[in-house]
C-alpha positions in Angstrom: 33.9 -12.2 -41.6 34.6 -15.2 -39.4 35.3 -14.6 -35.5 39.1 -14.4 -35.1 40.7 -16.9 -32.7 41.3 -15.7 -28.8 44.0 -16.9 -26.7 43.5 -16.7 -23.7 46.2 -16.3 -20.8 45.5 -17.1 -17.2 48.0 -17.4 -14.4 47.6 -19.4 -11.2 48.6 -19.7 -8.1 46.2 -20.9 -4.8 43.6 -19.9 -6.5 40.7 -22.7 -5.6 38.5 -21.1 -3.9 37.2 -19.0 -7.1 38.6 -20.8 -9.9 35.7 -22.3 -10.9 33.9 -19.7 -11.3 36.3 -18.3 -13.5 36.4 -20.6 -15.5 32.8 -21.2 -16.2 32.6 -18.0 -17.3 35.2 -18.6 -20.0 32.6 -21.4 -21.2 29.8 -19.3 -21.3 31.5 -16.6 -23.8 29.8 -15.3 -26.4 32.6 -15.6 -28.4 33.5 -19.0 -28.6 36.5 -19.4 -30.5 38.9 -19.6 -28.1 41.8 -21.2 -26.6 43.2 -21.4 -23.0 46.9 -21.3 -21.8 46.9 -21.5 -18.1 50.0 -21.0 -15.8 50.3 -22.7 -12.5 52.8 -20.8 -10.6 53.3 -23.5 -7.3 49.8 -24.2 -6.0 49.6 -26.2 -3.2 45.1 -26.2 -2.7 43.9 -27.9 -5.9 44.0 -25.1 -8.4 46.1 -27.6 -11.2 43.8 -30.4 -10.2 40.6 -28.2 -11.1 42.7 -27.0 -13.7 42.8 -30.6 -15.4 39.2 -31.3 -14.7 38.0 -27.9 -16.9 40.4 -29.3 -19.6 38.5 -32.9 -19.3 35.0 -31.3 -19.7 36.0 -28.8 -22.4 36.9 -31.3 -25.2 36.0 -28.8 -27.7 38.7 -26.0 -26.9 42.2 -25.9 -26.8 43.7 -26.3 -22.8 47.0 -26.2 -22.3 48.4 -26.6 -18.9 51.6 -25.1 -18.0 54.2 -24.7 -15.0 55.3 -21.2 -13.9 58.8 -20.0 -13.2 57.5 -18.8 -9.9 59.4 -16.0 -10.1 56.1 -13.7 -9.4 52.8 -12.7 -11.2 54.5 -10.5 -13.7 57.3 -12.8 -14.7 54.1 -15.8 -14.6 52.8 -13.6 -17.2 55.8 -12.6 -19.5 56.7 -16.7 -20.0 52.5 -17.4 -20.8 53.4 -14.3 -24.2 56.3 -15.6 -24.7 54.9 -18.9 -26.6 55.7 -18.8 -29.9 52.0 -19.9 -31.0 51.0 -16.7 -29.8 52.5 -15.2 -32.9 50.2 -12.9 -34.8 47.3 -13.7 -32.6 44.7 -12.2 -30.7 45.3 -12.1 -26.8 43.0 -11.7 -23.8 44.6 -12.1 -20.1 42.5 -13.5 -17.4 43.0 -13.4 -13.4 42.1 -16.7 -11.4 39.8 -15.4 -9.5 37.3 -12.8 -11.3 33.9 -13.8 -13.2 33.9 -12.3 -16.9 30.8 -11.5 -18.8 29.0 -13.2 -21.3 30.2 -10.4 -24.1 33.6 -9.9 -22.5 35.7 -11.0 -25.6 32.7 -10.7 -28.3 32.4 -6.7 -27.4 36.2 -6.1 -27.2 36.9 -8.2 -30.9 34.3 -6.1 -32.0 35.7 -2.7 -31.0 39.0 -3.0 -31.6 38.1 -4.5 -35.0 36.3 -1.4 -36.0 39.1 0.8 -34.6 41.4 -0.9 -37.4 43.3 -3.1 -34.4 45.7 -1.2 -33.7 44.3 -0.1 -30.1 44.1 -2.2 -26.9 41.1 -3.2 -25.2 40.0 -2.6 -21.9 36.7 -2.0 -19.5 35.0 -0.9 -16.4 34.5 -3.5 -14.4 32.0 -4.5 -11.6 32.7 -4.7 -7.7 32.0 -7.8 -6.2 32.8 -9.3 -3.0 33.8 -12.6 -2.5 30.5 -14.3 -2.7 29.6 -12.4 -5.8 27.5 -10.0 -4.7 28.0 -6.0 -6.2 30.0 -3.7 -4.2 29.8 -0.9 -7.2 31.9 -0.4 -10.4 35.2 1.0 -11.0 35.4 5.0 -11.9 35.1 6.8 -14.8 38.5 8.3 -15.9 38.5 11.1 -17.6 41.9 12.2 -18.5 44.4 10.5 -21.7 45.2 7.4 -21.7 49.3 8.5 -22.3 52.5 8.0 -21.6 52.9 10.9 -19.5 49.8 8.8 -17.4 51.8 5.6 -17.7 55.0 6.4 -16.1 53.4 7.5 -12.6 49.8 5.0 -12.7 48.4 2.7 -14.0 45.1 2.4 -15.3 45.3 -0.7 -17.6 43.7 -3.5 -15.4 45.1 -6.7 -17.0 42.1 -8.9 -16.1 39.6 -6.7 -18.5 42.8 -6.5 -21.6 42.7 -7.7 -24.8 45.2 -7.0 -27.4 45.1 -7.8 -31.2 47.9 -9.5 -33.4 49.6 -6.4 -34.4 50.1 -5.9 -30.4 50.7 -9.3 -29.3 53.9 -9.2 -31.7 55.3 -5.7 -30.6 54.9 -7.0 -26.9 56.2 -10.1 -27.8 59.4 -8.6 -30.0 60.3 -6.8 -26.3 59.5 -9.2 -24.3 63.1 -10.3 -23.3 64.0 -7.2 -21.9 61.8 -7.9 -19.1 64.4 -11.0 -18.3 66.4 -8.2 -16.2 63.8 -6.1 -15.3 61.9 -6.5 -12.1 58.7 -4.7 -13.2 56.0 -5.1 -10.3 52.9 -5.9 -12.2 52.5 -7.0 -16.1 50.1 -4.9 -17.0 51.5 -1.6 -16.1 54.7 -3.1 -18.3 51.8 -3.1 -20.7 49.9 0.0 -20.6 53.9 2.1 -20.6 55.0 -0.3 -23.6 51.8 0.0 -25.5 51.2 3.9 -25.5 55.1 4.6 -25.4 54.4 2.7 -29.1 52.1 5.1 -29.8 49.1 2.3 -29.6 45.9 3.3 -28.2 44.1 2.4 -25.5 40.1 1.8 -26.0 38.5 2.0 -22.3 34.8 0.4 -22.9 32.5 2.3 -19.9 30.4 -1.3 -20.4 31.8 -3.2 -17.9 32.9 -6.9 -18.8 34.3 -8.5 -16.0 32.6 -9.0 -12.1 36.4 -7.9 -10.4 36.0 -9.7 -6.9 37.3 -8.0 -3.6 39.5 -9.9 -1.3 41.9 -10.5 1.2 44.4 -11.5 -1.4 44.3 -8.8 -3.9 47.3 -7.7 -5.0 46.0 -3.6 -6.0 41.8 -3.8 -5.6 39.5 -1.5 -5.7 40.4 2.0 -5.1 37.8 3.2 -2.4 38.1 -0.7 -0.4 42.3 -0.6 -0.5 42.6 3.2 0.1 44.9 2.8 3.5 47.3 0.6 1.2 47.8 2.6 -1.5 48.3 5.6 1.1 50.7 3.2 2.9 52.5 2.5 -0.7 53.4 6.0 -1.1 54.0 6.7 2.3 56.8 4.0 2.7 58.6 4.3 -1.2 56.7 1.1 -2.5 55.3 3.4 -5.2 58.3 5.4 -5.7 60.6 2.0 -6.2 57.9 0.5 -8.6 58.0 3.6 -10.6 61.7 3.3 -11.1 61.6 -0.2 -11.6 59.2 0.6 -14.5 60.7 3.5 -16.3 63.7 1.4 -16.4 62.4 -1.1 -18.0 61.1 1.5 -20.8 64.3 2.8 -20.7 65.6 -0.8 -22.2 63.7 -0.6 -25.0 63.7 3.4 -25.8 64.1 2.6 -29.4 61.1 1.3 -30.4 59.2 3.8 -28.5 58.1 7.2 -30.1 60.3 10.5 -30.2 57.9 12.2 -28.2 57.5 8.9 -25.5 61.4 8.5 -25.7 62.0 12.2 -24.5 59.4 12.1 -21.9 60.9 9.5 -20.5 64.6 10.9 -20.6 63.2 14.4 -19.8 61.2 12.3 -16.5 64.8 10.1 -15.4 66.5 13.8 -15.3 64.0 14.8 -13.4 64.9 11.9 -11.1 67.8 12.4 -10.8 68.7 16.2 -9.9 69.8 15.9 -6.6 68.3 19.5 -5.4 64.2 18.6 -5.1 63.2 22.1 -4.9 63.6 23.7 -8.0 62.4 21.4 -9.9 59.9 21.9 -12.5 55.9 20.3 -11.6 55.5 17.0 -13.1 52.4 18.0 -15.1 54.7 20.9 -16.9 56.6 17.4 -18.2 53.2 16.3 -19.1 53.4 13.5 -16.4 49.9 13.4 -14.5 47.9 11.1 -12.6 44.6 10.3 -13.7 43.4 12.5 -10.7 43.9 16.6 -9.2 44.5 15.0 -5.9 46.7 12.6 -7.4 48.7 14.8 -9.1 49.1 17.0 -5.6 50.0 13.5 -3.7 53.3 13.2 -6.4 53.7 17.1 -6.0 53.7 16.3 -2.2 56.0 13.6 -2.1 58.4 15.9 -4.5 58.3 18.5 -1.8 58.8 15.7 1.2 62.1 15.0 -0.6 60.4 10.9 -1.0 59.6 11.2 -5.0 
């Protein structure tokens, strides 16, 4: 059976420094049937210049070069699947700024292929620090991938994803809901949409991708961005992006399960009651983090009156 075709989704924005390394990664796939549709939200440092020189020295592959709404990352994203050549295709999204593996896209074709396609792709990744060199590699995770996950984290790094055709065209059949919805980060849209559809989610423990640590990371590693995250719950950012996310799922609560569509109707009543303390525990909504301490951070918050 011949390879299928991979299109590949990058977005951009003052991302020079790493680009190329990036993007020579891309070459060096395994897999070589691919295509590249790259997103230039506003860069001011050379990104769309090195952008145009990768798309001179790659005859052999499809480039195309795009301008973003610069309207954000996530919106960046949504207009890159909204193409209508992305129809019925296979779909891999790639950060500016990472290095991928040689078997990146050859291993996740090959997984989801056997799983029938109807699951999602994603890996571990390696730790790297901004001149490449290993940091350590991101955590096992041991609870369900779910919906009941979804709503509160996520888990579903965008720059490791790869999706087949049947996926592409749910994602793609919702994807102007998120025209009104201010959804902080396209791949948590993903990960709720895509197990909410009652899709799976295959997490590969091989790691594909060298994730680099920086300055300009919008989430990071866990262990190296602890004090933000603790700051984002502190202050409501996580709260508000939780919101902002089940109601976007709450926009398209027909094409998700009976079992996803209650949790999520069961989880905005649960939001809403007005009198915190006798409320039932998240976890008896079946609404968890992928962590114990986790789950007693949300039940904290609850109790602090801030969730």
């Amino acid at each position: 059976m011949a390879e299928p075709h991979v299109h590949i989704l990058m977005g951009t924005k003052n991302g020079g420094m790493f680009l190329a390394d990036q993007l020579a990664s891309i070459r060096g796939q395994s897999h070589q049937d691919w295509s590249l549709w790259a997103s230039d939200d506003g860069s001011t440092d050379g990104t769309c210049e090195a952008l145009e020189d990768f798309k001179a020295e790659t005859p052999h592959h499809d480039i195309h070069l795009l301008k973003g709404p610069q309207r954000g990352v996530a919106a960046n994203y949504y207009k890159l699947l909204k193409n209508h050549e992305l129809d019925g295709k296979w779909v891999a999204f790639s950060d500016q700024d990472d290095v991928w593996l040689p078997h990146k896209l050859s291993r996740a074709v090959a997984l989801v292929g056997r799983l029938g396609g109807r699951c999602v792709y994603s890996s571990r990744s390696y730790y790297v620090d901004q001149t490449g060199e290993r940091l350590g590699t991101s955590p096992t995770l041991n609870r369900p991938y779910r919906f009941g996950n979804a709503i509160v984290q996520n888990v579903l790094r965008a720059n490791t994803i790869v999706i087949p055709p049947i996926v592409t065209n749910y994602l793609r059949s919702i994807l102007s809901t998120t025209d009104v919805a201010e959804t902080p980060f396209h791949d948590w849209w993903m990960y709720q949409a895509i197990t909410g559809a009652g899709f799976g989610i295959l997490h590969d423990q091989k790691p594909g991708v060298l994730y680099r640590q920086h300055g300009e990371n919008l989430v990071g590693a866990p262990v190296r961005h602890l004090r933000r995250r603790a700051r984002c719950m502190a202050d409501g950012t996580l709260v508000n992006w939780i919101d902002a996310n089940a109601a976007a799922m709450y926009r398209i609560a027909p094409v998700l399960t009976a079992a996803a569509r209650e949790q999520l109707l069961r989880f905005l009543d649960w939001r809403s009651q007005s009198h915190t303390k006798g409320r039932a525990a998240l976890t008896s909504l079946g609404i968890y983090r992928q962590t114990q301490a986790g789950d007693l951070a949300l039940r904290a918050l609850a109790q602090l009156k801030r969730f």
